[in-house]
C-alpha positions in Angstrom: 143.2 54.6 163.2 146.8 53.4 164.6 148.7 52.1 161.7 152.1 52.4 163.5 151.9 49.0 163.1 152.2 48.1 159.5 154.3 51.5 159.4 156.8 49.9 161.2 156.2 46.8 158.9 156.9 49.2 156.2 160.0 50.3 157.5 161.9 47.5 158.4 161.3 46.4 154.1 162.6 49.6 153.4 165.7 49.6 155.7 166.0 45.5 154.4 165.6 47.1 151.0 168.7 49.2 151.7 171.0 46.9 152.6 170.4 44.8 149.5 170.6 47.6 146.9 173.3 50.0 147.2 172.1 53.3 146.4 175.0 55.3 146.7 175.8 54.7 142.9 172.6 56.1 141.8 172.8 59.6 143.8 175.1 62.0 142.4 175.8 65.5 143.8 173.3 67.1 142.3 169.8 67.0 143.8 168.0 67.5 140.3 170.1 64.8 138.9 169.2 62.3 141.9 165.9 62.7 141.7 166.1 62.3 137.9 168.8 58.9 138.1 166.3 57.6 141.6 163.1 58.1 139.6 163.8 56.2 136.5 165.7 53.7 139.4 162.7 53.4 140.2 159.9 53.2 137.9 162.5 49.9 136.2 162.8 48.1 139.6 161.3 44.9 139.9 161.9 44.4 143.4 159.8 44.9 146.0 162.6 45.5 149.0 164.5 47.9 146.4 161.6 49.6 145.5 160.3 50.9 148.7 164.1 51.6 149.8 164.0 54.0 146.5 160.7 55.2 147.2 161.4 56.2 150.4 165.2 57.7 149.2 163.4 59.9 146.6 161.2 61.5 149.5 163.7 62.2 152.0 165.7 63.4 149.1 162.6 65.7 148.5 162.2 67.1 151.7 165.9 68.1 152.1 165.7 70.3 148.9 165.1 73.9 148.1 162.2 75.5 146.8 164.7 75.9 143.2 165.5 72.3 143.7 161.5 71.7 143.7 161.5 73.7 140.7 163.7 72.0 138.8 162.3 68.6 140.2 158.3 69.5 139.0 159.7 70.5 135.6 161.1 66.9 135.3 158.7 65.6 136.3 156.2 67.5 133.2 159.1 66.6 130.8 159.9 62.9 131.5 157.7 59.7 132.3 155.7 61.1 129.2 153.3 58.1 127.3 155.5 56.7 123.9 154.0 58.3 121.1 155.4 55.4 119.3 153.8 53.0 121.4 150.8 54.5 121.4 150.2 54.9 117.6 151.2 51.5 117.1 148.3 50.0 120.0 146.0 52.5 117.9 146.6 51.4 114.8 146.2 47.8 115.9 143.1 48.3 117.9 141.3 50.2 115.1 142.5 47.4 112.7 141.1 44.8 115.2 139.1 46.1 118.5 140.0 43.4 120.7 139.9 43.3 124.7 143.6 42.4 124.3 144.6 45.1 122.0 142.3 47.6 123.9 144.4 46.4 127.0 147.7 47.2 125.3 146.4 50.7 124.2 144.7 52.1 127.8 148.5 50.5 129.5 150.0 53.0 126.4 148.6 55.5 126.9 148.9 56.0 130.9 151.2 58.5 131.8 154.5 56.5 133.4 154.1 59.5 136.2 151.2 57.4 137.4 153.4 54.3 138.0 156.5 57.0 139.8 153.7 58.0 142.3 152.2 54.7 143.0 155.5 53.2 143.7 156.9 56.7 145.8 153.3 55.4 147.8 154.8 51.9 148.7 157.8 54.4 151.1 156.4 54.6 154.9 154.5 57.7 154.7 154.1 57.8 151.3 150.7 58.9 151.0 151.1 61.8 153.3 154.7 63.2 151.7 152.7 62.9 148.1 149.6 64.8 149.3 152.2 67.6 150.6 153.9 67.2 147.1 150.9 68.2 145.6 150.5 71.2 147.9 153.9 72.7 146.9 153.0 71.9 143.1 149.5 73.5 143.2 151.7 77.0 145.1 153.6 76.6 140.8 150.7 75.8 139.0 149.3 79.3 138.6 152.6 81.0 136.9 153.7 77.4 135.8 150.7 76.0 133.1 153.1 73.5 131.9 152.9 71.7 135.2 149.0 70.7 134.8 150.1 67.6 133.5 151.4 66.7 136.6 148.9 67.6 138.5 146.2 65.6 136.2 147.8 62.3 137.6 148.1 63.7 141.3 144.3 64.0 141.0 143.7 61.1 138.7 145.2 58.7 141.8 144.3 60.9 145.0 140.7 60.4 143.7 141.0 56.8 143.9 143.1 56.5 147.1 140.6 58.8 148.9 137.4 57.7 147.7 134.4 57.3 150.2 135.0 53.6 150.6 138.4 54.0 152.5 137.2 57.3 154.2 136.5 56.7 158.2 133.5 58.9 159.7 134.5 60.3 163.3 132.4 62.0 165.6 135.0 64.8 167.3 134.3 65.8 170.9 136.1 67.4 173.6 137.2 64.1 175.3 138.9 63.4 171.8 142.9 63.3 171.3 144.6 66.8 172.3 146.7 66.6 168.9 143.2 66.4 167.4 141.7 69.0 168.8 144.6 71.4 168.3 143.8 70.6 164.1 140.7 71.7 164.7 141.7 74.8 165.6 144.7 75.1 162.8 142.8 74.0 159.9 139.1 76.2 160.6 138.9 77.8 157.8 135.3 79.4 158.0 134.7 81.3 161.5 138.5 81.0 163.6 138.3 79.2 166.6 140.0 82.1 169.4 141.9 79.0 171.4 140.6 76.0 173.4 137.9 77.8 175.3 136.4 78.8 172.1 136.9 75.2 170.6 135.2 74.0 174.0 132.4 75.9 173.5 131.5 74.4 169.8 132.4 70.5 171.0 131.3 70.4 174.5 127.5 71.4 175.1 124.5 69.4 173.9 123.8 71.0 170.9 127.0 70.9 169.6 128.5 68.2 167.3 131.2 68.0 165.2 132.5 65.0 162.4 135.3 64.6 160.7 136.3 62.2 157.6 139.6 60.6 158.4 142.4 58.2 156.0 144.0 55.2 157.3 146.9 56.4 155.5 146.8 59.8 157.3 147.5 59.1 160.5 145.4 61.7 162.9 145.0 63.8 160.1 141.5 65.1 159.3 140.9 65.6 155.8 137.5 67.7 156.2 135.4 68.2 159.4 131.9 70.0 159.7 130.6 71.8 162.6 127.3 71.3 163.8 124.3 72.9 166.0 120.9 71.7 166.8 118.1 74.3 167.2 114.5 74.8 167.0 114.2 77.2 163.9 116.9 78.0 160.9 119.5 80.2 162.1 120.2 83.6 160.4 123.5 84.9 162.2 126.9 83.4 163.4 127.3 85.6 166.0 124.1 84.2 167.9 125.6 80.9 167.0 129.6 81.8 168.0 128.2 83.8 170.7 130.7 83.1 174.4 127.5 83.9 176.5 125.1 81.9 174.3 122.7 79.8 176.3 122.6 76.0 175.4 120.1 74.6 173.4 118.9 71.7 175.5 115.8 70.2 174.2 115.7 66.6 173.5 113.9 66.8 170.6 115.4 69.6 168.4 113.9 70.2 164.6 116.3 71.6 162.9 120.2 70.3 162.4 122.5 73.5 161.7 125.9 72.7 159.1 127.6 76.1 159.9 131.3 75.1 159.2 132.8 72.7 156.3 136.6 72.8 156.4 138.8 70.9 154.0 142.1 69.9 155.9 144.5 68.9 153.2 145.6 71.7 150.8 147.4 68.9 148.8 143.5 67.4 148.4 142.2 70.5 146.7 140.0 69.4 144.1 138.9 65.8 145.7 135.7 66.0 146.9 134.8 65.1 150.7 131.8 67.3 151.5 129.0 65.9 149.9 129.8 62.6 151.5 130.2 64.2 154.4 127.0 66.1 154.7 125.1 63.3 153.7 126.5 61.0 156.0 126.2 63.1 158.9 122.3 64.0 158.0 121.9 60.3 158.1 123.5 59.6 161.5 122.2 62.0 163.3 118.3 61.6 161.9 119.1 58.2 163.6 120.2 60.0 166.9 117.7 62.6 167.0 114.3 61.4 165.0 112.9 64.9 165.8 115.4 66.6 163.2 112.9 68.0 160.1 115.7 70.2 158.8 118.9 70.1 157.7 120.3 73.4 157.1 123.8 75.5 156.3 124.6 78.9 157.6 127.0 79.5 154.6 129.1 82.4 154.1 129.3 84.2 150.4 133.2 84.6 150.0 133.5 86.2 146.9 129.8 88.7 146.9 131.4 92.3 147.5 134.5 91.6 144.9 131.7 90.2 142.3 130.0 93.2 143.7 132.7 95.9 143.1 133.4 94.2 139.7 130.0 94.1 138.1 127.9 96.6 139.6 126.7 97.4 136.1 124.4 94.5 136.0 122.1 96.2 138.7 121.3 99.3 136.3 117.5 98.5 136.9 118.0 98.8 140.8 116.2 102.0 142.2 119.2 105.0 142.2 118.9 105.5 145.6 120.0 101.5 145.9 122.6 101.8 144.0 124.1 104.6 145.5 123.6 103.3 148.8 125.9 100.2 147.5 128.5 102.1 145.9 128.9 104.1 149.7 128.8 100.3 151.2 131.4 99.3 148.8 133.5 102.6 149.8 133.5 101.9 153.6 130.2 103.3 154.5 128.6 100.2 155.7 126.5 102.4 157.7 126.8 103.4 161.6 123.3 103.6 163.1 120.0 101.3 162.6 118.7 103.8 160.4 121.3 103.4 158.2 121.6 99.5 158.0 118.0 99.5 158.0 117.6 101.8 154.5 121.1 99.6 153.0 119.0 96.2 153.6 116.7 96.0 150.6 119.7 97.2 148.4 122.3 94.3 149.4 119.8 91.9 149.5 118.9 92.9 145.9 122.4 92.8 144.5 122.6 89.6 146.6 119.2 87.8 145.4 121.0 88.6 141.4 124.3 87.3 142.5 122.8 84.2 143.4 120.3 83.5 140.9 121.7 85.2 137.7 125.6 85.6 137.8 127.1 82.9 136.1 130.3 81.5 135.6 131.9 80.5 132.2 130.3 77.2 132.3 126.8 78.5 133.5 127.0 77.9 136.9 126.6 80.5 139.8 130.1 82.2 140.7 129.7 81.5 144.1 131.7 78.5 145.3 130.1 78.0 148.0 126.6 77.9 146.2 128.2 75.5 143.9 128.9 73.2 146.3 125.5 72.8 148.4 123.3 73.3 144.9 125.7 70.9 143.5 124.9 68.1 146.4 121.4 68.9 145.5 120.7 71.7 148.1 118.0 74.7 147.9 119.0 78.3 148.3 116.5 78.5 151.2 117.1 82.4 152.3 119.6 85.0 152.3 120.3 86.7 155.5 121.1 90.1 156.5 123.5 91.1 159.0 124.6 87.2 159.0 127.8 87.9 159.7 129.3 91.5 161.3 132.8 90.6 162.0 135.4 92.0 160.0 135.7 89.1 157.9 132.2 88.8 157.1 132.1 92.8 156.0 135.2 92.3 153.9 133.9 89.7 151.6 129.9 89.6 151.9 128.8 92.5 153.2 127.6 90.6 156.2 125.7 88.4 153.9 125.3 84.5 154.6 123.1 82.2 153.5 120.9 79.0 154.8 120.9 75.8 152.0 118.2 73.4 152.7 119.0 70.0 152.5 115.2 68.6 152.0 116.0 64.6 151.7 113.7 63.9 149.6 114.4 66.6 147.1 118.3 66.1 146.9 118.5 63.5 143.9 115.8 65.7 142.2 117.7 69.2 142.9 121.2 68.0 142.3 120.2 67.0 138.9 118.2 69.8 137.9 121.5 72.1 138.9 123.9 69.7 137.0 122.0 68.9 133.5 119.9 72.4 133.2 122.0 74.3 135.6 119.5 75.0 137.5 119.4 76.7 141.1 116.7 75.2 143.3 115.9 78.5 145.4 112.6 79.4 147.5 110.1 81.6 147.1 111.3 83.7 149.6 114.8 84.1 147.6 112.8 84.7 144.7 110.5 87.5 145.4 113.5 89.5 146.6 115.0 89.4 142.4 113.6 93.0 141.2 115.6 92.2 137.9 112.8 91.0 135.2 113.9 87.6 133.7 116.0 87.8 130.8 113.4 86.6 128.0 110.4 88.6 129.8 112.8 92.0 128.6 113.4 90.1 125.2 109.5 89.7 124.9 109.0 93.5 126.3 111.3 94.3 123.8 109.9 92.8 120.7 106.0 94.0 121.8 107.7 97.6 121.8 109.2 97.3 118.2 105.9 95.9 117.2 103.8 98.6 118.4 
């Protein structure tokens, strides 16, 4: 994954490229000014040379300026390089007057948004691709209070998705022996359970059990853009801590069952959006049935990020839980999470409950669960295999589940069938076991009890 190589190729056309075009006439003393006279420098160079000497101008231009001067720069960037509306009507009305290829040609080139063309070209600079995909992180920190940036951010996606698809992803298998610069990455970008320093790193890379892969860019040089941690065991998994555990024994049996997913970590902030994991997980499951034939199971021990503020926010929904449940929520959801086994013990059935309804009936405005993380695995055509009590008891894990987590099942020869149940019918593919927990009738057997009442 060295590319230093054509980087320094790269850099010796743009530094050629600078001492044929002199670009002290096109930078004035204002940075919102040179970025504006650069890009549309730019966008009209024919020139190779020129063009990556501009390219890379406008980014170290970029990475000198202020959070204002980024400001002002996204804004012109959402103003100008718009499509011609006076080109475009006139390839519309000549296509619909005569659908040729040629005139279709004319109209897709019309309507593209020039911004397209200003970001492939900023991508010919050395280290283009990595100063765009921070770009894009400092864009998506505007977006929220900013709507009239989307636009922008359309074509960041519209092109990242094609310069990251899987066919230019490299698969790595990440051990302790690998890179220290690496390994230190791992630790920064763990985004699911922290990693506590190296020893803790050590302890998830080194033993047996252990693996851990990583999907990697030729254009991001040592930069992971998503990794997954994985354990082998002998039966699905219901709590980090046994997993995270410093004094945990290794699992050391040469034929292990059951293949354990229990962290996915996107990398790249300035990827959000572009999807790596299902690639990932399927790749993985496929290298290491090869490794280990005696794998049966491929499983996740998934966290549930957002359960206690969808809890807090629609406890209403679980009217028909028992009263003594639902008070023994509300005093969950005030702090009282309960401080003997007594306690935890009589809190179980009630979490459980509200969690079993979270999972299989909230919805989102487009009918799918609110969970993102449920999204994601029933979306790559996982099962909600069972939901697991005390999964995880660290601070974190109280906060924003209630110590729920999950397990998805990854059955192989269900995926294609699951994953298109979930996305045409919006379907969750759960087990039984998930199921029998849902006290809550189903929605049309109340309609039906309803109409038998009014009838009688």
């Amino acid at each position: 994954m060295d590319v230093s190589f054509f980087q320094e190729i790269l850099s010796k056309i743009s530094d050629r490229g600078r001492q044929i075009l002199d670009l002290s006439s096109l930078i004035g003393t204002d940075a919102e000014e040179s970025f504006e006279e650069l890009c549309q420098a730019l966008v009209s160079s024919r020139g190779e040379a020129s063009g990556v000497a501009l390219a890379r101008r406008i980014l170290d231009l970029y990475r000198l300026t202020t959070d204002k001067e980024k400001d002002a720069f996204f804004v012109f960037l959402a103003r100008h390089f718009l499509p011609s509306t006076e080109a475009v009507q006139r390839a519309a009305t000549a296509y619909l007057e005569q659908p040729e290829i040629g005139r279709l040609e004319t109209l897709m080139a019309a309507v593209e948004s020039p911004r397209q063309e200003l970001f492939r070209r900023l991508n010919l600079a050395p280290g283009g691709t990595t100063a765009l995909v921070r770009m894009r992180e400092d864009l998506l920190r505007r977006l929220k209070d900013n709507p009239q940036l989307a636009g922008v951010d359309r074509d960041f996606v519209h092109l990242f998705s094609s310069w990251f698809n899987r066919g230019f992803l490299v698969l790595a298998h990440l051990s302790w022996s690998s890179p220290a610069s690496i390994l230190e990455k791992l630790i920064a970008y763990e985004k699911v359970h922290k990693i506590h320093g190296f020893e803790d790193l050590r302890r998830r890379l080194d033993p047996n059990d252990r693996r851990c892969f990583a999907f990697f860019h030729p254009a991001l040089v040592d930069e992971p853009l998503i990794f997954v941690q994985v354990a082998l065991a002998s039966e699905i998994p219901s709590s980090i801590q046994l997993l995270l555990a410093s004094d945990a024994e290794d699992f050391d049996d040469p034929d292990p069952s059951v293949a354990v997913f229990y962290s996915i970590s996107n990398c790249q902030d300035g990827l959000r959006g572009i999807s790596f994991g299902n690639f990932l997980i399927k790749q993985v499951a496929e290298d290491m049935k090869k490794e280990k034939p005696s794998l049966k199971a491929f499983v996740t021990l998934s966290p549930a990020p957002t359960f206690r503020s969808w809890l807090e926010a629609n406890k209403a929904e679980l009217s028909y839980l028992p009263a003594a449940q639902r008070k023994l929520i509300d005093a969950a959801l005030a702090g009282q999470f309960g401080e003997s086994e007594e306690e935890l013990d009589a809190l179980e059935p009630a979490i459980l409950a509200a969690a079993a309804h979270y999972y299989l009936r909230a919805k989102d405005k487009k009918g799918k669960p609110v969970d993102p993380v449920a999204r994601f695995h029933l979306g790559n055509g996982a099962r909600l295999e069972r939901i697991n009590w005390l999964g995880d008891t660290s601070e974190k894990g109280i906060r924003e589940s209630l110590s729920v987590m999950v397990n998805y099942l990854y059955d192989l020869k269900d995926i294609e069938r699951n994953h298109e149940a979930y996305v045409n019918l919006s379907q969750v593919a759960a087990s039984k076991a998930v199921r029998s927990i849902l006290l809550a009738p189903e929605p049309n057997a109340k309609a039906a009890q309803r109409k038998s009442e009014t009838i009688s």
